[in-house]
VOSEDO-14364 format. One record per residue (C-alpha): residue in one letter; x, y, z; residue number from 1; chain. Coordinates in steps of 0.001 Angstrom, whole numbers, plus 500000, padded with zeros to 6 digits. Example, Ala and Ser with C-alpha at 12.3 -4.5 7.8 and 13.67 -1.06 7.14 Angstrom:
2
A,512300,495500,507800,1,A
S,513670,498940,507140,2,A
***
This chain:
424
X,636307,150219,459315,1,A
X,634394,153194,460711,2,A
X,633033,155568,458328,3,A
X,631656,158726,459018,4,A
X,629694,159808,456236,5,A
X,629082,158602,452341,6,A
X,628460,161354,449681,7,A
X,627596,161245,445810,8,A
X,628446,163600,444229,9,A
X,628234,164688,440339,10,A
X,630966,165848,438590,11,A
X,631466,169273,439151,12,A
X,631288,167983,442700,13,A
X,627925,169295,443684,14,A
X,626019,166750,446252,15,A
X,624049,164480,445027,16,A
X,623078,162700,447941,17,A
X,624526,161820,451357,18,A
X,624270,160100,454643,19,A
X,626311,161144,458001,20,A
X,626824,158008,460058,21,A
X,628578,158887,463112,22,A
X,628297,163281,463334,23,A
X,632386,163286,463826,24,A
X,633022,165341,460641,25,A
X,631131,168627,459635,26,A
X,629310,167695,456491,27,A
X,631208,171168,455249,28,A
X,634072,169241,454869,29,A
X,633257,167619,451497,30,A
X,634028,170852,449617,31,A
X,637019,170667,449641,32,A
X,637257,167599,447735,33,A
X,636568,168744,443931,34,A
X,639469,171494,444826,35,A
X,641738,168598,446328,36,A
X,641208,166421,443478,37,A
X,641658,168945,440329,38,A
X,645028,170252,441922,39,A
X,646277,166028,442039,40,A
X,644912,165797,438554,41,A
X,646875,169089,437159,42,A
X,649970,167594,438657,43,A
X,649419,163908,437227,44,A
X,649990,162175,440572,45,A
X,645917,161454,441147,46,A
X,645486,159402,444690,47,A
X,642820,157129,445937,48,A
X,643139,158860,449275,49,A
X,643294,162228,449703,50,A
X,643514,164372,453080,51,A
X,642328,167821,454109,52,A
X,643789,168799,457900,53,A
X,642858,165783,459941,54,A
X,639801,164259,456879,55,A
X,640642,161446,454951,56,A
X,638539,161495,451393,57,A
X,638324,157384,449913,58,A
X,637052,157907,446513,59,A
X,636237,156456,443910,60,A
X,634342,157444,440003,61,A
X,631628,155589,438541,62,A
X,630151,156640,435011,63,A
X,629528,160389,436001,64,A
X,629782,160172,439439,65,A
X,631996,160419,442373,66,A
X,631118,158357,445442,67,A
X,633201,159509,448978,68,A
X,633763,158148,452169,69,A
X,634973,160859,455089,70,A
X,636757,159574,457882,71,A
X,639096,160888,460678,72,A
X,639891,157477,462009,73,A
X,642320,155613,460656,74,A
X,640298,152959,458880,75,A
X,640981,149867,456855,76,A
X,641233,151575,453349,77,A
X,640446,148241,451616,78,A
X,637479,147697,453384,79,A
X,636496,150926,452909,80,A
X,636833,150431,449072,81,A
X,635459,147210,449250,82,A
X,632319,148635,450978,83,A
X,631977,151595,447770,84,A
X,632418,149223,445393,85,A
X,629745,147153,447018,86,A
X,627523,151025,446737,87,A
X,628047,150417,443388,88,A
X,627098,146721,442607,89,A
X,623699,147440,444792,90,A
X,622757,150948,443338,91,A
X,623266,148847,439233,92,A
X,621125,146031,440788,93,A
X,618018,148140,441954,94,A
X,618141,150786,438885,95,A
X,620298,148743,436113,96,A
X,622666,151926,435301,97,A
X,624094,153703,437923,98,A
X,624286,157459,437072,99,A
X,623196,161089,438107,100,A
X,619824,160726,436570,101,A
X,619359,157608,438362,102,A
X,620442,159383,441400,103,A
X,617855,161780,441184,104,A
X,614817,159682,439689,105,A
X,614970,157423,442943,106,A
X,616343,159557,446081,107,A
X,613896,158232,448646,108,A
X,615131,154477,447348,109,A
X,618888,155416,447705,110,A
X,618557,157118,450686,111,A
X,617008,154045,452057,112,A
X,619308,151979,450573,113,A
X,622139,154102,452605,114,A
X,620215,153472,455864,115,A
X,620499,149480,455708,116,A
X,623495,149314,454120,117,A
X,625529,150493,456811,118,A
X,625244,151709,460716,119,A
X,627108,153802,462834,120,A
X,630037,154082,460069,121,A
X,630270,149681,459935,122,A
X,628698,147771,457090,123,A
X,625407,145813,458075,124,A
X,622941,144265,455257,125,A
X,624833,144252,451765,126,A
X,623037,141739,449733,127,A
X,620563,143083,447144,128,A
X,618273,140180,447073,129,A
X,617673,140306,450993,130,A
X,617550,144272,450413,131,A
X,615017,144019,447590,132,A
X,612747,142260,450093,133,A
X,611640,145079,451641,134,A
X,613349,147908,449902,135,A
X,611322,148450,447068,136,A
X,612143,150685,443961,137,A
X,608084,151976,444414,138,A
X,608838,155106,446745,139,A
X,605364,154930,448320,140,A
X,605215,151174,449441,141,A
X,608447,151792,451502,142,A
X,606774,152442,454504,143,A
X,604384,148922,454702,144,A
X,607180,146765,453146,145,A
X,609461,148254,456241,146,A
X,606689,146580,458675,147,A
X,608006,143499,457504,148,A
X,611693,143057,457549,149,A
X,612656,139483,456911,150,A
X,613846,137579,459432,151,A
X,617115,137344,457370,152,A
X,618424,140863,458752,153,A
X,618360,139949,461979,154,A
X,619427,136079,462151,155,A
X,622462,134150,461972,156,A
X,621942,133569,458198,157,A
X,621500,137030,456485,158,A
X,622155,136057,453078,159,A
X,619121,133467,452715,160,A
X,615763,134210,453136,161,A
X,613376,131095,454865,162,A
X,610195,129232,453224,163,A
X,611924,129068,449317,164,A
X,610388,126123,447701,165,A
X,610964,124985,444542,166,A
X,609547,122299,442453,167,A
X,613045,120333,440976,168,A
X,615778,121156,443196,169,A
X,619224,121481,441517,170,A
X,622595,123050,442167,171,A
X,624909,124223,439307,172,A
X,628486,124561,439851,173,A
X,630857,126133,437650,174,A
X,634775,125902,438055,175,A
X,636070,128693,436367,176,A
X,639648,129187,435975,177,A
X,642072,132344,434324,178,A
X,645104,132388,432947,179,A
X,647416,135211,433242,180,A
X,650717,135008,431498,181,A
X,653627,136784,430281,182,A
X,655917,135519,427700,183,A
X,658945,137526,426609,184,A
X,659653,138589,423020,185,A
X,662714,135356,423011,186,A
X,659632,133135,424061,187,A
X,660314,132765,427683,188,A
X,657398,132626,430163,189,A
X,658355,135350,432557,190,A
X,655547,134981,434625,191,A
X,652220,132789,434916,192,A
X,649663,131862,437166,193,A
X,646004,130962,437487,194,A
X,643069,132767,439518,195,A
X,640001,130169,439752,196,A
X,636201,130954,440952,197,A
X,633633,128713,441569,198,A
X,630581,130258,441065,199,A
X,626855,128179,442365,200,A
X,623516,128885,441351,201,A
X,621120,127013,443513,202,A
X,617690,126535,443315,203,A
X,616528,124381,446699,204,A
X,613900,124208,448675,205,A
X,614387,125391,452536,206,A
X,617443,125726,454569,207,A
X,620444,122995,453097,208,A
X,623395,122234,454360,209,A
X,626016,121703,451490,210,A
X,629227,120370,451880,211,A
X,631686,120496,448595,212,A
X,634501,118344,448462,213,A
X,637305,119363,446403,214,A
X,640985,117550,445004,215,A
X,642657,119875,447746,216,A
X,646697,118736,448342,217,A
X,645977,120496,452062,218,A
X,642611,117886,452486,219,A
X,644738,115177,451410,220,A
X,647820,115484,453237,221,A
X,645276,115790,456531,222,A
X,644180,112064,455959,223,A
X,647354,110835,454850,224,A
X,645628,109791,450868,225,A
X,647699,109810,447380,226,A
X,648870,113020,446675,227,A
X,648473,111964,442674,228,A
X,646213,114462,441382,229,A
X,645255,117243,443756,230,A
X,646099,120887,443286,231,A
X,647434,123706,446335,232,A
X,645530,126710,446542,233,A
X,646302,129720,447307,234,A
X,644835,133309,448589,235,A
X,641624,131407,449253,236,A
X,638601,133679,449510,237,A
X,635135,132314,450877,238,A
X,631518,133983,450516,239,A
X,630951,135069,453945,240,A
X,628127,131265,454108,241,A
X,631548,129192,454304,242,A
X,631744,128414,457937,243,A
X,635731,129138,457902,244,A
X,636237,127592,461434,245,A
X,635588,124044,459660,246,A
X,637965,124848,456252,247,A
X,640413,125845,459040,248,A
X,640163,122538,461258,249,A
X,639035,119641,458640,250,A
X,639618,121752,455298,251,A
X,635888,120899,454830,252,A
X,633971,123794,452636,253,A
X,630482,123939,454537,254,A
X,627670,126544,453679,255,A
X,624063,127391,453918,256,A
X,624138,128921,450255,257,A
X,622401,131702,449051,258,A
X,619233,131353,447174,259,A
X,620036,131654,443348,260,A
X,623557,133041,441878,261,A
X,627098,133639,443943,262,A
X,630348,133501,444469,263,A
X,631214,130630,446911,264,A
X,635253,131247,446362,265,A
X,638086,132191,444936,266,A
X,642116,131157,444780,267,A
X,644665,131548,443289,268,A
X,647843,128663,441874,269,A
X,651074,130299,441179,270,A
X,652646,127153,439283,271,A
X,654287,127352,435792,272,A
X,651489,127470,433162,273,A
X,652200,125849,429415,274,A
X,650926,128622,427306,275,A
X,647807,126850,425891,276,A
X,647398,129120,422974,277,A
X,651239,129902,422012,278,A
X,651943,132546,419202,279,A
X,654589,132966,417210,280,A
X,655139,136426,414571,281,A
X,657246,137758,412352,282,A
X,656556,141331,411468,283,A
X,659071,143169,408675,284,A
X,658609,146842,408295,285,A
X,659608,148383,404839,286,A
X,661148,151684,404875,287,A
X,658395,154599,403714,288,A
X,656352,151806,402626,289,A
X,654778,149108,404116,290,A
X,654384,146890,407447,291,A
X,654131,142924,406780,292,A
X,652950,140963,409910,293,A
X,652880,137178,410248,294,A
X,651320,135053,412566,295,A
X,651009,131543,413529,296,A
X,648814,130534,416372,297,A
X,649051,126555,417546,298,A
X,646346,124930,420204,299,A
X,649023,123490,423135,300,A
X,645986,121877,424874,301,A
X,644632,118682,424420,302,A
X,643215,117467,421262,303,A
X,639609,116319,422931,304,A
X,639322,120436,423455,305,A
X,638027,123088,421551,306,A
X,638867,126978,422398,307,A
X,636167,128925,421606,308,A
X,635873,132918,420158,309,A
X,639918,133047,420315,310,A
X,641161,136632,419592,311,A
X,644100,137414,418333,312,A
X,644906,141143,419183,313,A
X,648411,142087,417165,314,A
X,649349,145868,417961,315,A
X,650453,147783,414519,316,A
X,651545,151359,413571,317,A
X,649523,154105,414419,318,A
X,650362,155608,411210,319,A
X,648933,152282,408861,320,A
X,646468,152411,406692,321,A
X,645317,150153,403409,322,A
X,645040,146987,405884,323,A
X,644867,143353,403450,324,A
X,644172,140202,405385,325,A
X,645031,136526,404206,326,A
X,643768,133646,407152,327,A
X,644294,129827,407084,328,A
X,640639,129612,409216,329,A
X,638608,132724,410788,330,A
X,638764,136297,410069,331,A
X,640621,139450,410559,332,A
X,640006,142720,410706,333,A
X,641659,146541,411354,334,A
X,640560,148552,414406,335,A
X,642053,152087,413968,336,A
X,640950,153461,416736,337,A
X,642634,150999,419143,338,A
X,645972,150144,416509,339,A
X,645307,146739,416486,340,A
X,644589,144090,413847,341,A
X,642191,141507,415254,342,A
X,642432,138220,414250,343,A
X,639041,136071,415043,344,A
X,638747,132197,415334,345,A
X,635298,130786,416637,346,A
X,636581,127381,417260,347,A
X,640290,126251,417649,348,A
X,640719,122911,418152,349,A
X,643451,121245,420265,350,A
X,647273,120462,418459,351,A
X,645990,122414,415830,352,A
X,647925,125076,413772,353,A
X,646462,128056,411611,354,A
X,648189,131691,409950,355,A
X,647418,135069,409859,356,A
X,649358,137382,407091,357,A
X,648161,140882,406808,358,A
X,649774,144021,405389,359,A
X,650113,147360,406679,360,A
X,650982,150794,404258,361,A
X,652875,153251,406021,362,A
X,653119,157009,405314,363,A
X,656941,158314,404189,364,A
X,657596,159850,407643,365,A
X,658662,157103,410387,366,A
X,657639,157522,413799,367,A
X,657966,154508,414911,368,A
X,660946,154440,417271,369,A
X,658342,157110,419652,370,A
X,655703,153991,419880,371,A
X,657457,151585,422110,372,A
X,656694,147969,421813,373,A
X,652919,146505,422889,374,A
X,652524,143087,423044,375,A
X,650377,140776,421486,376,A
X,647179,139646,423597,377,A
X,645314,136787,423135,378,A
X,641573,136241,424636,379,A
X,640010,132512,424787,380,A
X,637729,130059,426875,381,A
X,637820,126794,427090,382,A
X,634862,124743,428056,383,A
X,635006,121366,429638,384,A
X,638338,121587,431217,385,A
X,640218,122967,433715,386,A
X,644470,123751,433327,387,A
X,645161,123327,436975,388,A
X,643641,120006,437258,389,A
X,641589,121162,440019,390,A
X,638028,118843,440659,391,A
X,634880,118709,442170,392,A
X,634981,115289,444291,393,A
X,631329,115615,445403,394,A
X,628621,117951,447294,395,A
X,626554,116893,449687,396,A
X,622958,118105,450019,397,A
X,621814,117845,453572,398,A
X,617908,119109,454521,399,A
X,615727,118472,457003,400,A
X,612603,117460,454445,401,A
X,615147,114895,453056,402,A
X,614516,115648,449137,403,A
X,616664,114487,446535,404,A
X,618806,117047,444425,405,A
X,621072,117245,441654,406,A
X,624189,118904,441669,407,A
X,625275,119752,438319,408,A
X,628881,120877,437700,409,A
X,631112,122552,434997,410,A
X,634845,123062,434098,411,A
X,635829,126541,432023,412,A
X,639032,127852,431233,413,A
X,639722,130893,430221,414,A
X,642680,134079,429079,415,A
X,643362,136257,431826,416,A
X,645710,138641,431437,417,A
X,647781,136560,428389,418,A
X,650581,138725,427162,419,A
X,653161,137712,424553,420,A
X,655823,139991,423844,421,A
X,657127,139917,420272,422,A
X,659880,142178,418639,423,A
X,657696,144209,416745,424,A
***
């Protein structure tokens, strides 16, 4: 990756704070990237990269702040990124909001923070909670808690501290999957898929080896079992516990996890999804009048199922005013500032069909030809149940002490980026 320095700046591009890494670009070399960056803005083609003689500038704005990486290597830009965004998540999780004041109310922190974070221009300790344990937001203990840096920085397992005991020991799973879909205004899907997560919170006592076992078609084809009901991922992503070697050789997903909340993985299944909240409207537009919309939303999932705070987002003139609302179950409302009419249903049960009407006035001048056509969006989650099919066949919870646990797991789907075109 090789980075050779990190700067915050505020936005009038005055440094905040920085840290050179490697001494291979003069520190001078930052001003020039306010001046870089107005002249991209003023000519509307703004770039994540920008370059100034043989210095590459990797930005990227947060609130009212700019953080930069210099480099004049060429570097992995993604990891790069990556590495600021990571800046970011650890900077929110010591001070809550990440901002200039919080800048400036905790240098000696951040500057710290800077110091572990990364060495020599390459990323080194990035988890908060192993940070926290001896970075501490209390400038003047920084010193005796840096006599003591847990064992966790320097072993094979950085992301787990040792000696955690707990009184129950329990793991909680949760299989969360998103839908993104695209339907066309004749009712076509044009394009679906689903991106899943399964996120762990564990609370156990010591060092465990877990083992999850999942309904993967790869697993399955390996030892030759019914291919019935398993599911193919793709674009699988693994916390950096997964030892990949054995997903690799056995498809076996093996970890030391980290102690409380994470991200074990993420894939993605590009199948054909049924829409499971499909919409239809009709939406007449009166001449120097008025706009009528109609809209029927119907449940395509399983009766057994429930959708829960399903919002209906139906785009409307920017010129309407004197919004009226009729609803077969929820509520709707008009949001002005965003030219929507948001329809609102707590709890939508499978198979089940309900209506929206509403009506629009519309000022004698038309404009609407200048608008182009947004599509409606739908947001929903649905608990207990997974679109993909995709299962947890077991974990295995493998310590030393020998102690019972209880693995506790839960399905959740939810609307991704759910688009249906209409011809509004």
């Amino acid at each position: 990756m090789s980075v050779s320095a990190v700067f915050v700046l505020d936005l009038k591009g005055k440094v905040l704070i920085c840290r050179n890494y490697k001494g291979d670009v003069d520190m001078a070399e930052i001003d020039h990237f306010l001046p870089l960056l107005m002249t991209e803005e003023e000519e509307g083609v703004t770039c994540p990269i920008m370059m100034h003689g043989n210095v590459h500038f990797l930005w990227i704005k947060h609130t009212n702040l700019y953080l930069v990486a210099t480099t004049n290597k060429n570097s992995n830009a993604s990891l790069v990124y990556a590495f600021l965004y990571k800046l970011v998540e650890v900077f929110t999780e010591y001070f809550t909001e990440l901002e200039e004041e919080s800048i400036q109310d905790n240098f000696v922190v951040v500057y710290e923070l800077l110091d572990e974070l990364m060495d020599f221009g390459f990323p080194q300790t990035t988890d908060s909670k192993i940070l926290q344990e001896y970075i501490t937001q209390e400038g003047a203990k920084l010193e005796v808690a840096k006599t003591k840096v847990p064992t966790t920085v320097t072993n094979a397992v950085s992301w787990r501290s040792e000696g955690i005991k707990y009184k129950k020991n329990e793991v909680f799973i949760d299989v969360i999957e998103s839908i993104n879909l695209l339907v066309n205004a004749n009712g076509s899907v044009m394009s679906s898929d689903i991106v899943g997560t399964v996120k762990l919170k564990t609370m156990l006592s010591g060092m465990p080896e877990l083992r999850l076992g999942l309904n993967d078609r790869a697993l399955f084809a390996l030892t030759g079992r019914d291919k019935g009901k398993t599911v193919s991922m793709e674009d699988v992503k693994f916390h950096q516990c997964v030892r990949l070697s054995r997903f690799e050789s056995d498809r076996t997903i093996s970890f030391i996890p980290p102690d409380g909340e994470s991200e074990l993985m993420s894939y993605r299944i590009n199948t054909h999804v049924k829409p499971l909240i499909w919409i239809e409207s009709v939406i007449e537009k009166f001449s120097h009048s008025r706009v009528e919309i109609m809209v029927k939303a119907k449940g395509q999932f399983k009766k057994q199922s429930v959708a829960n705070n399903v919002e209906v987002r139906v785009p409307v003139p920017s010129d309407a005013d004197s919004p009226k609302f009729k609803t077969s179950t929820g509520h709707a409302k008009y949001v002005p500032e965003k030219n929507l009419a948001v329809w609102t249903i707590k709890s939508f049960p499978g198979g089940k069909e309900f209506l929206m009407r509403a009506s629009f006035g519309l000022p004698s001048v038309e404009n609407d030809e200048m608008e182009g056509k947004p599509p409606i969006t739908v947001n929903f989650e649905i608990p207990y149940f997974t679109v993909s099919g995709i299962q947890v066949r077991y974990m295995k919870i493998i310590e030393k002490s020998g102690y019972q646990a209880l693995p506790w797991v839960r399905y959740i789907t939810q609307s991704g980026d759910y688009q249906l075109r209409s011809n509004f």
